[in-house]
C-alpha positions in Angstrom: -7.4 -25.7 -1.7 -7.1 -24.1 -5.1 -11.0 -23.9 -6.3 -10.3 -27.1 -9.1 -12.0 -30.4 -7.4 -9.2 -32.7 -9.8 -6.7 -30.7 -8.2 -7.5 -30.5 -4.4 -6.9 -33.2 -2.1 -9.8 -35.1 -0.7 -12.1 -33.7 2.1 -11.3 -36.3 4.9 -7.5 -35.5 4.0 -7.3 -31.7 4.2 -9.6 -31.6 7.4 -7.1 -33.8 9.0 -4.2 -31.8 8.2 -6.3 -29.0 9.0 -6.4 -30.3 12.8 -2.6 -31.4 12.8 -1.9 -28.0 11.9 -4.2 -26.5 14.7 -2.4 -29.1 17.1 0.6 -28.1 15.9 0.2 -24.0 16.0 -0.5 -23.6 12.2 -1.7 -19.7 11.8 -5.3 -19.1 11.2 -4.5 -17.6 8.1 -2.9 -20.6 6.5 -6.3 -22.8 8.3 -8.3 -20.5 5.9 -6.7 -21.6 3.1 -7.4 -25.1 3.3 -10.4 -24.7 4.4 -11.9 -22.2 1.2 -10.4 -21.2 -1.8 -8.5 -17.4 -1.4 -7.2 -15.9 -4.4 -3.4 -14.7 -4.4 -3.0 -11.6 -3.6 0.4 -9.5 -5.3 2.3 -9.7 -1.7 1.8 -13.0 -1.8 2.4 -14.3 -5.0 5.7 -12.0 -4.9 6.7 -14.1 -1.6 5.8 -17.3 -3.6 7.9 -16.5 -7.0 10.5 -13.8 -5.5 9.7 -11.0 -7.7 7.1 -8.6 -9.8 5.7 -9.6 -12.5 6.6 -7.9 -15.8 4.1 -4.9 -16.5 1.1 -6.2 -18.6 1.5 -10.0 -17.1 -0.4 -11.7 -14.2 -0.9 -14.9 -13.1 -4.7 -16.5 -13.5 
């Protein structure tokens, strides 16, 4: 879920991968995230693109 309605997948969609997760021992963290929009924090988005970003640019 990333907050942009042409961009998400449809409801019925993410609450079923939602439960296949839960069936399947997906962490309640990553259940948050499809079920609202949570901003990327810098650990994360480090762990997403491997690295810092250069002083003075961030992502938006």
């Amino acid at each position: 879920l990333n907050g942009d309605e042409n961009l998400d997948i449809a409801d019925d969609l993410r609450k079923a991968v939602i439960e296949l997760g839960k069936e399947n021992g997906m962490s309640q963290e990553r259940v948050n995230s499809l079920q609202s929009f949570i901003p990327i924090d810098g650990a994360s988005m480090e762990q997403l693109f491997g690295e810092e970003l250069p002083l003075g640019l961030r992502m938006l």
